[in-house]
C-alpha positions as CSV (number, residue, x, y, z in Angstrom):
1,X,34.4,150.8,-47.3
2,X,36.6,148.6,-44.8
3,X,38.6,151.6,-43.6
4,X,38.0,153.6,-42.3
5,X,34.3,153.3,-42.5
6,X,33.7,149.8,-41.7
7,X,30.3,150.0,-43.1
8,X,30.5,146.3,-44.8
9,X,30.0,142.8,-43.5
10,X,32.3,140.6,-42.8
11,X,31.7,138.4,-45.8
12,X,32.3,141.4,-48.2
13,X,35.3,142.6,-46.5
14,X,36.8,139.1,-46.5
15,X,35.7,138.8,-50.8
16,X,37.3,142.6,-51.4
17,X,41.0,141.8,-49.5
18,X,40.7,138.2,-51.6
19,X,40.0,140.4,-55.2
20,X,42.8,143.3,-54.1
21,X,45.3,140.9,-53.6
22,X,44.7,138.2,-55.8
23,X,44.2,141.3,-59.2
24,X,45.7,143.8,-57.7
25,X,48.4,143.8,-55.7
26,X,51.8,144.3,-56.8
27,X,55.8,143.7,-55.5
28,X,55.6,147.6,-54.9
29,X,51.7,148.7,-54.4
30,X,48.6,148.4,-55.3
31,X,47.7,148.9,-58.9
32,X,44.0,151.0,-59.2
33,X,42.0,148.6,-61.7
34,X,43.3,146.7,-64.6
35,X,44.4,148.7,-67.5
36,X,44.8,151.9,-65.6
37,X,46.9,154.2,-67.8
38,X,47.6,156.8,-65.9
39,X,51.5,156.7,-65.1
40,X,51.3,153.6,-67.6
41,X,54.9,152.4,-68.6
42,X,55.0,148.5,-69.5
43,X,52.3,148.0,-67.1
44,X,50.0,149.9,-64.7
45,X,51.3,151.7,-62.0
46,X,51.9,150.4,-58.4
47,X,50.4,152.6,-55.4
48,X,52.4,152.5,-52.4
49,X,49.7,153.8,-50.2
50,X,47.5,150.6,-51.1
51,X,50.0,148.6,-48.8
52,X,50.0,150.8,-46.2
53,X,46.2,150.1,-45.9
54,X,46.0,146.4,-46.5
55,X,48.3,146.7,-43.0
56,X,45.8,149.1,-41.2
57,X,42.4,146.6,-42.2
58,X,44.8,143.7,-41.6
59,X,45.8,145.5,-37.7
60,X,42.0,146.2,-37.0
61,X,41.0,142.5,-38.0
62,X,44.0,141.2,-35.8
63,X,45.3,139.5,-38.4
64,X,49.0,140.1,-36.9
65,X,51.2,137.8,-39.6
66,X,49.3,139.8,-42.7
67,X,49.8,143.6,-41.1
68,X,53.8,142.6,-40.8
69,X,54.0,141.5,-44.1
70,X,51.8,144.1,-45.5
71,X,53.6,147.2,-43.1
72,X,57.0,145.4,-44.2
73,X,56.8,145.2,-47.8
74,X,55.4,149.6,-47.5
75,X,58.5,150.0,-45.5
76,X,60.3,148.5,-48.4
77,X,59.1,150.9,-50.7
78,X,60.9,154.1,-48.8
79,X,63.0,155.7,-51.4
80,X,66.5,156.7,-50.5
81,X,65.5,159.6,-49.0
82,X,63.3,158.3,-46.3
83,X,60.0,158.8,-47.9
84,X,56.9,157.0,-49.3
85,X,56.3,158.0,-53.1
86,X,53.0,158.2,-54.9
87,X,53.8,155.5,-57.4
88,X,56.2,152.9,-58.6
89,X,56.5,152.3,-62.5
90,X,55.6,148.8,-63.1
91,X,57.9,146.3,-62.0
92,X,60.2,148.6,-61.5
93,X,62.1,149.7,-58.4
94,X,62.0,153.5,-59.8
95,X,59.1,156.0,-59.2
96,X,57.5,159.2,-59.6
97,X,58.7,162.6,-58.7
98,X,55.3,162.8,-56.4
99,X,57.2,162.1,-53.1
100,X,57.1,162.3,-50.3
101,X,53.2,161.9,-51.1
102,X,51.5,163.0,-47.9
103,X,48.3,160.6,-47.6
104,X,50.8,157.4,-48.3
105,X,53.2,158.8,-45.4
106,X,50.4,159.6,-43.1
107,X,48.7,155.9,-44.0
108,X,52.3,154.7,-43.3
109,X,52.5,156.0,-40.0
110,X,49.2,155.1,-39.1
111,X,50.4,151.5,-40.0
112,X,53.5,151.7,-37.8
113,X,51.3,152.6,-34.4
């Protein structure tokens, strides 16, 4: 709804980045909901692509000191091959074998423009 629609006010948008991050933000993504249980080891999984986006709304409300930390902390997440995986286990710095994932690269670049 933020983006790439943009089709809320700014009083929601401000409410939703305040509940992601607050509930849902983790050292290596974005976990879906509480209690997710898909990928579920010792805790729901972390979503790299979710950082990538807080970047992008974060670049597009000129909010320059969030995009850095949020493009820094997805650039941190690059495995040792150069490349954004789907998911981290919970916090843990190994993930899935879904890499590179294509829509978490492609938000990543986005991010980096």
């Amino acid at each position: 709804m933020i983006y790439p629609y943009n089709i809320i006010t700014e009083e929601q948008r401000e409410q939703i980045l305040k509940n992601v991050e607050e509930q849902l933000l983790r050292e290596r993504g974005v976990i879906r909901y509480k209690g997710d249980r898909y990928y579920y080891f010792n805790g729901e999984a972390e979503w790299t692509f979710g950082l990538a986006w807080l970047s992008i709304i974060y670049k597009q409300i000129n909010n320059v000191t969030k995009q850095k930390f949020f493009l820094e902390k997805t650039l941190r997440c690059v495995n040792i091959f150069g490349e954004l995986p789907e998911l981290y286990f919970a916090n843990t710095s190994k993930h899935n074998d879904n890499f590179p994932l294509a829509w978490a690269q492609s938000l990543m670049i986005v991010a980096m423009a």
